[in-house]
C-alpha positions as CSV (number, residue, x, y, z in Angstrom):
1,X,-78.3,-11.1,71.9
2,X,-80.6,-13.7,71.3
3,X,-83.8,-12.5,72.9
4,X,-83.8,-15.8,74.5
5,X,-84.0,-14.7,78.2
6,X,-81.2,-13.6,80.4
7,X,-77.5,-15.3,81.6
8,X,-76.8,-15.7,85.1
9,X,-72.9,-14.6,84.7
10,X,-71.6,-11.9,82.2
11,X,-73.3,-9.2,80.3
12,X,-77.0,-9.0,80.4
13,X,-79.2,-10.3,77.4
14,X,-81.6,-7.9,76.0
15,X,-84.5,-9.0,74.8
16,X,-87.0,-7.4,71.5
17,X,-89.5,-4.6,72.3
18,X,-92.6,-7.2,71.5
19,X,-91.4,-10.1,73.4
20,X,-91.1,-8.6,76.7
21,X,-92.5,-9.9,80.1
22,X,-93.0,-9.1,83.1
23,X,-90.2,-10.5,84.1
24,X,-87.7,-8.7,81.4
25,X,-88.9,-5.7,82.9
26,X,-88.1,-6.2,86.2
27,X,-84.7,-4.8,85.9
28,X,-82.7,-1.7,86.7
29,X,-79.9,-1.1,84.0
30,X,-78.8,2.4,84.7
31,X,-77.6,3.7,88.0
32,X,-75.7,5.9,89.8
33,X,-73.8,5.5,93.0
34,X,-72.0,8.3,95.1
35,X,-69.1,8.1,93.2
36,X,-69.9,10.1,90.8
37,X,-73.3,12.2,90.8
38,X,-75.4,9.6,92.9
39,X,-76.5,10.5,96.1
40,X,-76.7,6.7,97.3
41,X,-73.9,4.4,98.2
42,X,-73.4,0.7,96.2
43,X,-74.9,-0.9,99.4
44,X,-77.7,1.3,99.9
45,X,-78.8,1.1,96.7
46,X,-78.6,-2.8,96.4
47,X,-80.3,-3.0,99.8
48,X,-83.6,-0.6,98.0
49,X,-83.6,-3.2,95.1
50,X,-84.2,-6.2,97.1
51,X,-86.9,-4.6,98.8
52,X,-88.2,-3.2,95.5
53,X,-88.1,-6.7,94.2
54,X,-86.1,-6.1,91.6
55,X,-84.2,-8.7,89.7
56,X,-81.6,-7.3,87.7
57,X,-79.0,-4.3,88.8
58,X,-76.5,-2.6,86.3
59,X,-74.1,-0.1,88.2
60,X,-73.4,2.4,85.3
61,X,-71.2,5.1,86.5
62,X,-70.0,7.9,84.7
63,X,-66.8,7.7,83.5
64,X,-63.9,9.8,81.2
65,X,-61.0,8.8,79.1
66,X,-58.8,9.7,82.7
67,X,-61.1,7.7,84.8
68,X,-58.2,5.7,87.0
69,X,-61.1,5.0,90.3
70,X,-63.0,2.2,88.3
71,X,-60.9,-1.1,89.7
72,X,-61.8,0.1,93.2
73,X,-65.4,1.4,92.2
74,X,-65.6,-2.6,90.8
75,X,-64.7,-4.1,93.7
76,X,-67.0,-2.3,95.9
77,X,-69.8,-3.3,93.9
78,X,-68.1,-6.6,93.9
79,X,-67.9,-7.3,97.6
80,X,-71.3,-5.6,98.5
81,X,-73.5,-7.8,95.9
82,X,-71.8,-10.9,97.5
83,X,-74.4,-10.7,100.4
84,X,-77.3,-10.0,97.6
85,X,-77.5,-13.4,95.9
86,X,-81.2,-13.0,94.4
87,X,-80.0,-10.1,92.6
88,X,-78.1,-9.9,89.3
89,X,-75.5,-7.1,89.4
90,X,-73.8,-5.9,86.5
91,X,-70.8,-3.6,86.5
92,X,-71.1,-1.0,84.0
93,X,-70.2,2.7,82.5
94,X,-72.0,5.8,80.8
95,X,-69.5,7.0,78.1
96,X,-70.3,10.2,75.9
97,X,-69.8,10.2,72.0
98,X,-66.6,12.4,71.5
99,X,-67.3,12.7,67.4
100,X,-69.4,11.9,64.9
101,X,-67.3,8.7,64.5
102,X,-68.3,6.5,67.6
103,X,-64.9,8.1,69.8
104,X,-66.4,7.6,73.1
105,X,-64.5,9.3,76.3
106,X,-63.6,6.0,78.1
107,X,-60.0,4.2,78.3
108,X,-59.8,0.5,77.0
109,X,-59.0,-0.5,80.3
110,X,-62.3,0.4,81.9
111,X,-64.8,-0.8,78.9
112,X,-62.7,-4.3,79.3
113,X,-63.7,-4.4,83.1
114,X,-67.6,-3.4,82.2
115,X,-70.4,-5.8,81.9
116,X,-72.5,-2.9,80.1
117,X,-71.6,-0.5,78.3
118,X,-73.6,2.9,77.9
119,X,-73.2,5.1,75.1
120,X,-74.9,8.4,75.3
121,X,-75.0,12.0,74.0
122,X,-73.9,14.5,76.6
123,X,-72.3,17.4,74.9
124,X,-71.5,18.5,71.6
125,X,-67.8,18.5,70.5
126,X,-66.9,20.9,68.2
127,X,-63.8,19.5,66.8
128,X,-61.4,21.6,68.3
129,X,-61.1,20.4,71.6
130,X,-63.9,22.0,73.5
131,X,-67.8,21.7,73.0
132,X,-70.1,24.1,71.5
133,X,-73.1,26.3,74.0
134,X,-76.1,24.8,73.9
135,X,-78.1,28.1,74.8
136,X,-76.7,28.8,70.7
137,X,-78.3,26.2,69.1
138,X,-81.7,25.6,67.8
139,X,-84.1,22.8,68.1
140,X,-83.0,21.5,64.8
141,X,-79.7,21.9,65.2
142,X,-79.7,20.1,68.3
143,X,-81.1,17.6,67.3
144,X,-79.4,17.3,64.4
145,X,-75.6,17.0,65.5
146,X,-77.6,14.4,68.1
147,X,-78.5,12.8,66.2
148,X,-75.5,12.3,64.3
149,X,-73.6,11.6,67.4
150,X,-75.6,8.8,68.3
151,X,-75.4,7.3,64.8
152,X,-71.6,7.3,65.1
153,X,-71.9,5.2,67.9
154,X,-74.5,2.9,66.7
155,X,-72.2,2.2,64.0
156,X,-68.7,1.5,65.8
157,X,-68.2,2.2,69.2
158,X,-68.4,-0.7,72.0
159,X,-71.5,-0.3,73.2
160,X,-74.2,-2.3,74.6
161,X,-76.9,-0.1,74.8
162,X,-77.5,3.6,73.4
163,X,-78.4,5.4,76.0
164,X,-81.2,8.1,76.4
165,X,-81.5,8.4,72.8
166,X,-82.7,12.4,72.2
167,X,-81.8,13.2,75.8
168,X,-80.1,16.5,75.6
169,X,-82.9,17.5,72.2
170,X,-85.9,16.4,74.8
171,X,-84.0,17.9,78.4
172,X,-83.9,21.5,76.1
173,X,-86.1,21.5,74.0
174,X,-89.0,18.5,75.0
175,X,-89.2,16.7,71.7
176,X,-86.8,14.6,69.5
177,X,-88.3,14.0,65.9
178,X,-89.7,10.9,65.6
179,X,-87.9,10.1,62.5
180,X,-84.9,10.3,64.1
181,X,-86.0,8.3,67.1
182,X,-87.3,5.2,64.2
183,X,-84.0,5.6,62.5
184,X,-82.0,5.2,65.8
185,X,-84.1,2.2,66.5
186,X,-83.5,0.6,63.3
187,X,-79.9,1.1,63.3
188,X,-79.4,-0.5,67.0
189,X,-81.6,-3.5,65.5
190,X,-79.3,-4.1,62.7
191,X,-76.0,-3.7,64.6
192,X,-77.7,-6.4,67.4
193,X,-77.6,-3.2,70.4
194,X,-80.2,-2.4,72.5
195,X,-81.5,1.0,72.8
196,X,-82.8,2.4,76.2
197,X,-86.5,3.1,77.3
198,X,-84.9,5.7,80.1
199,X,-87.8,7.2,82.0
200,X,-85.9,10.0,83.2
201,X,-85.6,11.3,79.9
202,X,-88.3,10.6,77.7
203,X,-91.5,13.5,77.6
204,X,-93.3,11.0,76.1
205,X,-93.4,7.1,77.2
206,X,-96.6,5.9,75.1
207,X,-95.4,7.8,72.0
208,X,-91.9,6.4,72.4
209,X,-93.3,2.8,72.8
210,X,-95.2,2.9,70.1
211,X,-92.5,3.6,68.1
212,X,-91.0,0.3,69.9
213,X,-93.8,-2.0,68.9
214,X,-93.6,-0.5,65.3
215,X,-89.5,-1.5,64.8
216,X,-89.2,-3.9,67.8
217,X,-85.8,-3.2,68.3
218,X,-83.6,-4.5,71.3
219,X,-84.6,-2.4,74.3
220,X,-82.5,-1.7,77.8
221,X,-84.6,-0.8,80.7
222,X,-83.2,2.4,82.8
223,X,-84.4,5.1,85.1
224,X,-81.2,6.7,84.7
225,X,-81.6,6.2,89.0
226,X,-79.6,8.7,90.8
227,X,-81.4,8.5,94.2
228,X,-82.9,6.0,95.8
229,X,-86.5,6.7,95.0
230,X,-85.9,6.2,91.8
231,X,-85.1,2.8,91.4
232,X,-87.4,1.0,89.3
233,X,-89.3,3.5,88.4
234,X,-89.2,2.6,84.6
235,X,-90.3,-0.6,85.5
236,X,-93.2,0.4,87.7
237,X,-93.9,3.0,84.4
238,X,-93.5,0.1,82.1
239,X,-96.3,-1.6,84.1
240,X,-98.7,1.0,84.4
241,X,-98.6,1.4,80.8
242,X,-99.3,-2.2,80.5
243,X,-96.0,-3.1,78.9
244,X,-95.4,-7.1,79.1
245,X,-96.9,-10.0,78.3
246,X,-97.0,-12.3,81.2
């Protein structure tokens, strides 16, 4: 990642928080389809981006260590962006951290065939196989082992981008310490990963930017879209909040 601007063929180039553009931001790099928990198909959701304008598209489906559908998810979103050539299409995955270590739930098979890879936080292993009840744990704790997770991953799992960093602290509990948030920021900057502005997630946009501005790390720009209304949202929040230079 160079910060230079954006490829037209492979994975996407993320750019630093303080030389974004209007441009940069015109983007969609996380999205669902029907095969998993959208409620859109690949074409119907490329079809809502051209009109949206949008110039980017990264197809991010969920996806497990068992996941055998993802060659025939690919070519779907393969043959369908053939008739979309102003838009940019990037096959992708969301993969949860499976440890502390940066394990994620994905085969090597599927992360080869990605042009993006999410790494997020989705539940909370507790070594033994299963995952420990959310309803038991405390803000702090929460956030704690969340953070944790998503250090692991910063640190040596294939990702691209972390994604919605303090997601399951802010869906529960509607904050993530800001120290933790700087720390995750400053850890994707070293390692040369981008970390997500997700507008689905975060409570707190300005707060969160400012944070941005202060450690201007790499940034991916998702609205975690799982209907069609909500494509480019993030970008149209990003906007509003006066986010770009040009």
């Amino acid at each position: 990642m160079d910060g230079q601007g954006k490829t037209r063929t492979g994975k996407p180039v993320f750019c630093r928080f303080r030389d974004l553009s209007r441009e940069h931001l015109n983007v969609e790099l996380q999205v669902h389809t029907s095969w998993t928990d959208g409620q859109a198909t690949a074409l119907e959701i490329l079809q809502t981006a051209k009109q949206r304008g949008l110039a980017e598209l990264a197809f991010t489906e969920h996806v497990r260590e068992d996941t055998s559908w993802f060659p025939d998810f690919k070519a779907e979103i393969l043959s369908a962006a053939r008739r979309f050539d102003d838009l940019r299409v990037y096959v992708g995955c969301e993969t949860k951290a499976m440890d502390d270590n940066g394990r994620l739930d994905v085969s090597q098979s599927v992360l080869d065939a990605c042009d993006i890879v999410l790494g997020v936080v989705h539940r909370f292993p507790d070594g033994h196989g299963g995952y420990l009840d959310f309803k038991q744990l405390s803000f702090d704790e929460t956030s704690e082992i969340e953070f944790r997770l998503s250090m692991g991953m910063i640190a040596s799992a294939p990702i691209d981008v972390l994604g919605h960093p303090g997601g399951m602290s802010l869906r529960r509990h509607g904050r993530f310490p800001e120290s933790y948030f700087r720390a995750l920021m400053t850890a994707t900057l070293e390692r040369g990963i981008a970390i997500e502005i997700n507008s689905s997630y975060l409570v707190d946009m300005p707060a969160f930017l400012a944070l941005c501005e202060e450690v201007n790390p790499f940034v991916s720009i998702g609205s975690d879209a799982h209907k069609l209304s909500e494509l480019g949202r993030c970008r149209d929040q990003l906007i509003e909040l006066g986010v770009g230079r040009s």
